[in-house]
N, C-alpha and C positions, 0 to 999 in steps of 0.2 A: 267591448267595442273594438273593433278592428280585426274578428273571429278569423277573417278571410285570409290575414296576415299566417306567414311559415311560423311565427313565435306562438301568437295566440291561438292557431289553432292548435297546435302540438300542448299546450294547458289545456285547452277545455279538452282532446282528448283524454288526458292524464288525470284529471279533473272527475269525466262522466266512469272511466275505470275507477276510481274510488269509491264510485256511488252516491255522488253530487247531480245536483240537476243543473244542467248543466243548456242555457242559452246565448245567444250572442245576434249581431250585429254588423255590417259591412255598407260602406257606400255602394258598392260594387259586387253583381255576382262573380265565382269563379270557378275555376276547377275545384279550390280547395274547400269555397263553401257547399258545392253541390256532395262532397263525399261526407263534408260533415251533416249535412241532412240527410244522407242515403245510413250513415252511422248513428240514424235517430236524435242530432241534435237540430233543436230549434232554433234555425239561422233567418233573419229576418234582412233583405235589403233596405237600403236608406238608415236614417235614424231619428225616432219618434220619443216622446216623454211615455210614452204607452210602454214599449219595450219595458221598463224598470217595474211593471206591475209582479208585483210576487217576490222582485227581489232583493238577497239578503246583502250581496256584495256586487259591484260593478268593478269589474277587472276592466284597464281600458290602457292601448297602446301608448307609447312614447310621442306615435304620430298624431293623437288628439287633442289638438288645445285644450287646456285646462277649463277655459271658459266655453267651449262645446257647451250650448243648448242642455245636452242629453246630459250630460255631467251636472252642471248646473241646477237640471232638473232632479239628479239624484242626492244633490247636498241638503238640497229642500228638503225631500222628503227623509231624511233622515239615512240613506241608503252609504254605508262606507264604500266611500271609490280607493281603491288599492292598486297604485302602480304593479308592473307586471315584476319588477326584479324582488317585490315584498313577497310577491307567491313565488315567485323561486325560493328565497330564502324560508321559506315555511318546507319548499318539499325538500329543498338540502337538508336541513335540519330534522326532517320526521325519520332517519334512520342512514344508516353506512354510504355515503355518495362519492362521487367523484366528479369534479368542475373540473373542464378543458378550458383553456385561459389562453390567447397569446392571439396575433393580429392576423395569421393566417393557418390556415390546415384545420379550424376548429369544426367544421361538419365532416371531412372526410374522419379525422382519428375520431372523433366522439362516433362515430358510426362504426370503425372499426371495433371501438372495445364496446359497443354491445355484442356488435355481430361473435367479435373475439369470445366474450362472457358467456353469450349462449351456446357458442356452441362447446365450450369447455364445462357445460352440465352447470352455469348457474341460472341464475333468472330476473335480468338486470330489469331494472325500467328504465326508460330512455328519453332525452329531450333531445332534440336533433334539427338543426337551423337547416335542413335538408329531407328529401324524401328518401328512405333508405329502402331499395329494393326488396331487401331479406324480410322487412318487415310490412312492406307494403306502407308504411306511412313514415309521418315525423316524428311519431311516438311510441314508446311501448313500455304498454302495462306490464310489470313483473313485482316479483315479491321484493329486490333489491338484488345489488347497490343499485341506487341511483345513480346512472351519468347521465351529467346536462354538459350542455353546450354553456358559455357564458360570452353574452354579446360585449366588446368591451367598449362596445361604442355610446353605450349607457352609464353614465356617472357613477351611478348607484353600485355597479355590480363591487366594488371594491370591500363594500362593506359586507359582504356574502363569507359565508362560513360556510366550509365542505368539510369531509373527512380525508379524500383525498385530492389535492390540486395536481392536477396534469399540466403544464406549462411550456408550450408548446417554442414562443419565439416572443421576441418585442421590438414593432418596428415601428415606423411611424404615421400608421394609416388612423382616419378619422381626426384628423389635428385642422383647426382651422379659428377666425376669429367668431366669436361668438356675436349672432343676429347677423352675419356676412352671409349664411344660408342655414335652414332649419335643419339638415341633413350632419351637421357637424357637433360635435359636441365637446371636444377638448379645446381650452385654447393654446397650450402647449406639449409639446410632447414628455416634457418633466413631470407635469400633472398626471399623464394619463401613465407613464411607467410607477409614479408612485403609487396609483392604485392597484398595478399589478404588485406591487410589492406587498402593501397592505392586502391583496387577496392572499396570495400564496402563504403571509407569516403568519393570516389568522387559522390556515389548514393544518390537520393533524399530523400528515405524510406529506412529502411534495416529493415528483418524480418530473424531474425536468431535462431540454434537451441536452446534452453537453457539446454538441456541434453547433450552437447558437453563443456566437460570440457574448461574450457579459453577461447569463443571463444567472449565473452563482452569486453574482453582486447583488442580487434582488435576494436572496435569501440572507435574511441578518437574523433571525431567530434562533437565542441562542436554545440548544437540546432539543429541538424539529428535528422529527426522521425524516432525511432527504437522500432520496438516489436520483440517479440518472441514468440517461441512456442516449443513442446513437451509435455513429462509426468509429470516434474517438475513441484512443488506447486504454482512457481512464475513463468509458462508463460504465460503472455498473452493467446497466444491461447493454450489448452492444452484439451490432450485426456485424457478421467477419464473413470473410469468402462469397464477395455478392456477386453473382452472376447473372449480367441483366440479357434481357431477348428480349424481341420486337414489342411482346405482351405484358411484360410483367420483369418482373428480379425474384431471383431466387437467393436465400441467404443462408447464413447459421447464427444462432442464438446462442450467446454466451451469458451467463451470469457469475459476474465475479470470476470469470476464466473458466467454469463448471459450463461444457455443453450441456444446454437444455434441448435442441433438437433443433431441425432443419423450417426452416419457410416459405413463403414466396407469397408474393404481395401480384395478383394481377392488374397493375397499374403502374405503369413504368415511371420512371423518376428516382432518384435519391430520394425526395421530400416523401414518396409513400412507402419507402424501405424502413424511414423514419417512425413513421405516422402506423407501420403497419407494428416496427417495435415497441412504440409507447405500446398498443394496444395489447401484446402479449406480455409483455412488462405490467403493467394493470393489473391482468390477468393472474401472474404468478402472485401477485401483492396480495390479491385476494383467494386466494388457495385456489383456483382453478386450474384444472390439467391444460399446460401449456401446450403440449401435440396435439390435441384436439382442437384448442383454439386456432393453433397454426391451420388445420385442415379445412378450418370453416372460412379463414380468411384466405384460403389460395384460390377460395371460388367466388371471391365477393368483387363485384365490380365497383363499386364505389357506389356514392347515392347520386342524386339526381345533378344532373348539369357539374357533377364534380369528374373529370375526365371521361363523362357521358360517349358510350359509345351508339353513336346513333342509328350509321348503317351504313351505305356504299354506295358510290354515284362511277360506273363501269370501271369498277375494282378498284376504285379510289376509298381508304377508308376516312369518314366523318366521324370527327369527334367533336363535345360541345362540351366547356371549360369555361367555368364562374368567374375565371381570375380575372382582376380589377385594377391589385395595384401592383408595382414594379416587381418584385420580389416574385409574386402567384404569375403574375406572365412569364417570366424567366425562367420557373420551374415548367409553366406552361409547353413551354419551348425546348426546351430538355427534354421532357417526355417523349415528345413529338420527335424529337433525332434521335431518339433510343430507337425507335420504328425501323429506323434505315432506310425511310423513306422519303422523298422529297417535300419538304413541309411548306404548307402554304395558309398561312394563318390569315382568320378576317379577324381583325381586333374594334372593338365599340369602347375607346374611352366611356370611364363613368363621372359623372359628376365635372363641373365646371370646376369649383376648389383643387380637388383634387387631380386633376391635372395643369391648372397652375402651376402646381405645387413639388408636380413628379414626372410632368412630360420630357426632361432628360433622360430620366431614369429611364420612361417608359422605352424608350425610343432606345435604350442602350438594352433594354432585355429582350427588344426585339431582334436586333440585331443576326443572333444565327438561325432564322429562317429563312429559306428560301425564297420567300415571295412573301410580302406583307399587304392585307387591302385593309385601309383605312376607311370604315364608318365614321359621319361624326358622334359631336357627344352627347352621350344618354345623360340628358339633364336632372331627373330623378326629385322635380320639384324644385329646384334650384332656378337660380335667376343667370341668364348670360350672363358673362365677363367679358366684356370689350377685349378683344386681342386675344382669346385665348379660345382655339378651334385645334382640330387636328390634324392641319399642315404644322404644325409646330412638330407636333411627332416626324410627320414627313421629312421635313425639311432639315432637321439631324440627322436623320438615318440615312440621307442622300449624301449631303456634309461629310458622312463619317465614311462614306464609297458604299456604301447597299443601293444596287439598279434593280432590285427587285421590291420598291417599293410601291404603290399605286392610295392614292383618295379616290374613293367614291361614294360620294355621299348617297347616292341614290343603289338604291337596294336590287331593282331590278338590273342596273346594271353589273355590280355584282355575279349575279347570278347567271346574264348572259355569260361575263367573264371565263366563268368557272365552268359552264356549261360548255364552254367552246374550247377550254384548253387543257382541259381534264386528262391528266392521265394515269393510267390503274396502278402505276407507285405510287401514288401522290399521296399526302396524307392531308386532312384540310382539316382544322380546329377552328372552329369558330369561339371566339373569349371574350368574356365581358359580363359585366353584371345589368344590362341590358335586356333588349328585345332580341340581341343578332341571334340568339339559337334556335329562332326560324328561320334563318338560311338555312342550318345547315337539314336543317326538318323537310324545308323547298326540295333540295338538293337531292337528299334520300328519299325522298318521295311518301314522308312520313307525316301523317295530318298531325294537326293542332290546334 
């Protein structure tokens, strides 16, 4: 149930590659159900007690009330209903894996080190909360290791066992009071780091960042193989001599002070210089040829909606960026001045809670661009909060001296906006985990 979903579907892909038979379920058609059915699986709209005919197991979303009809109807008939992180921890566990863990960066690096793994001659399988270009999907089938992506905004994942944890950052997204909205799952952020702790101490290796403040203090297990990596003088693996341009950063890989060879991460930012060295860092952990890895990620643009380069609106470049909460805009915003272009961001707050919660923050990572337009907020099923819109964003950033801020809540005006004052330095990122990456789709003249 919920096939249509980037989780679920990336399982039943990973699933029907096994040689299960493999059907599913959506309110709703989509993009992602029409490829699962063009990939031979039997996707069915609505949801009916009929669907459960034949079957042995009903895997079903985090988003499905327990007491759904359809669930309900598979208790009766005997059918085990299996949360989605119980099938993760069966494919962790069916051989060599690696779980990417931390509150942001988890689709771009878990994409890099497949991308990294194959092309350094091994033959990873892959879960991926993202579409990754190299592979044309969310998934891929390979003989191993397995890297998954791990949602941390599900309770469960803590109790997950990998071979290797990848450990990216721990901040304070997905925190809120419980039954205040369905979308939130921690009610403190103590909770939700002890789980990253309890993941990483139940892994056999952890490779974590070392440029993320505190994040050694979560490792207490005592004789765990643990490295790390970043820009920091004491990582393990660590990039030295970064030299960034409009497109990307170039660097040098060191281990342990031993040059392993040069790289360059097509997506500008520190966070994907990072994200590009977990992934050959991975890579050498697993005996893969690190120059080779390196060669396959100087050509990878990233996956989908993750620093998405869309197109051009009269030599204006569009880019379309997932980031949500404070920390992903700020790096959002970085990239975008790496360009040396004049940056002009449309931002879609997500979720009511969570801007609450963070609209200072948000409002402070906006801060060095050029020009700011305000969406409102992508409610994501949540229920309004009285007083909490996004003049609150506005209205800091004005406060703080930025006249290049604007609200528009209306979309076409937006677009007139942009349409009229466009100019071929400009760069325009559209961010959010939202609908806005049809602007910038309008803009470039790119259907959807």
């Amino acid at each position: 149930m919920g096939i249509g979903g980037i989780g679920l579907s990336a399982f039943a892909r990973l699933l029907r590659a096994r040689g299960f038979q493999v059907s599913g379920c959506d309110a709703q058609p989509s993009e992602l159900t029409a490829q699962l059915q063009a990939e031979g699986i039997d996707v069915q709209i609505g949801h009916a007690a009929s669907h459960l005919e034949g079957v042995n197991v009903l895997i079903a979303s985090e988003a499905v009330n327990r007491l759904h009809p359809e669930i309900v109807a598979a208790r009766r008939a005997g059918i085990e209903v299996r949360p989605r992180m119980a099938l993760m921890e069966e494919l962790l566990a069916s051989g060599p894996s690696v779980g990417v863990v931390g509150t942001h960066g988890k689709t771009t690096t878990t994409s890099m080190i497949a991308v990294a793994m194959h092309g350094a001659g091994l033959d990873p399988a892959a879960f991926v909360g993202g579409i990754v270009p190299s592979f044309g999907s969310n998934a891929r089938a390979g003989k191993g290791p397995f890297v998954a992506e791990i949602d941390e905004s599900d309770q469960a994942f803590g109790a997950l066992r990998c071979q290797t944890a990848v450990f990216l950052n721990a901040d304070d997204d997905h925190i809120g009071t419980p039954g205040k909205s369905q979308a939130i799952y921690w009610e403190t952020v103590e909770e939700q780091h002890a789980a990253f702790a309890r993941f990483v101490g139940q892994a056999q290796q952890v490779l974590y960042c070392r440029d993320w403040p505190g994040l050694a203090e979560f490792l207490t297990r005592a004789g765990q193989e643990v490295c790390s990596y970043g820009v920091a003088e004491d990582a393990d693996y660590r990039a030295v001599n970064l030299r960034p341009d409009p497109e990307g950063t170039a660097f040098s890989v060191l281990r342990r002070g031993q040059l392993l060879g040069e790289a360059r991460v097509a997506m500008p930012g520190l966070h994907n210089v990072q994200n590009a060295l977990a992934a050959l860092a991975v890579t050498d952990l697993y005996g893969g040829d690190v120059g080779a890895a390196a060669q396959a990620l100087a050509s990878f643009g990233g996956p989908r909606r993750r620093w998405e380069r869309v197109g051009h609106l009269e030599g204006a470049v569009i880019i379309d960026d997932y980031a949500h909460n404070a920390a992903k805009v700020a790096a959002a915003v970085q990239a975008a001045r790496q360009s040396g272009r004049r940056v002009r961001i449309v931002f879609q707050p997500h979720r009511y809670l969570r801007t609450q919660q963070s609209w200072p923050r948000l409002a402070d990572s906006l801060m060095f661009a050029d020009e700011v337009i305000l969406l409102d907020i992508a409610a994501a099923g949540e229920d309004a909060i009285p007083g909490i819109d996004s003049t609150l964003i506005a209205g800091r950033m004005y406060a703080l001296g930025h006249r290049g801020i604007h609200y528009m809540p209306d979309v076409a005006d937006v677009l007139t906006h942009l349409r009229g004052t466009v100019q071929p330095t400009d760069i325009i990122v559209t961010v959010g985990a939202g609908d806005v990456w049809k602007i910038g789709r309008a803009l470039a003249g790119v259907p959807f």
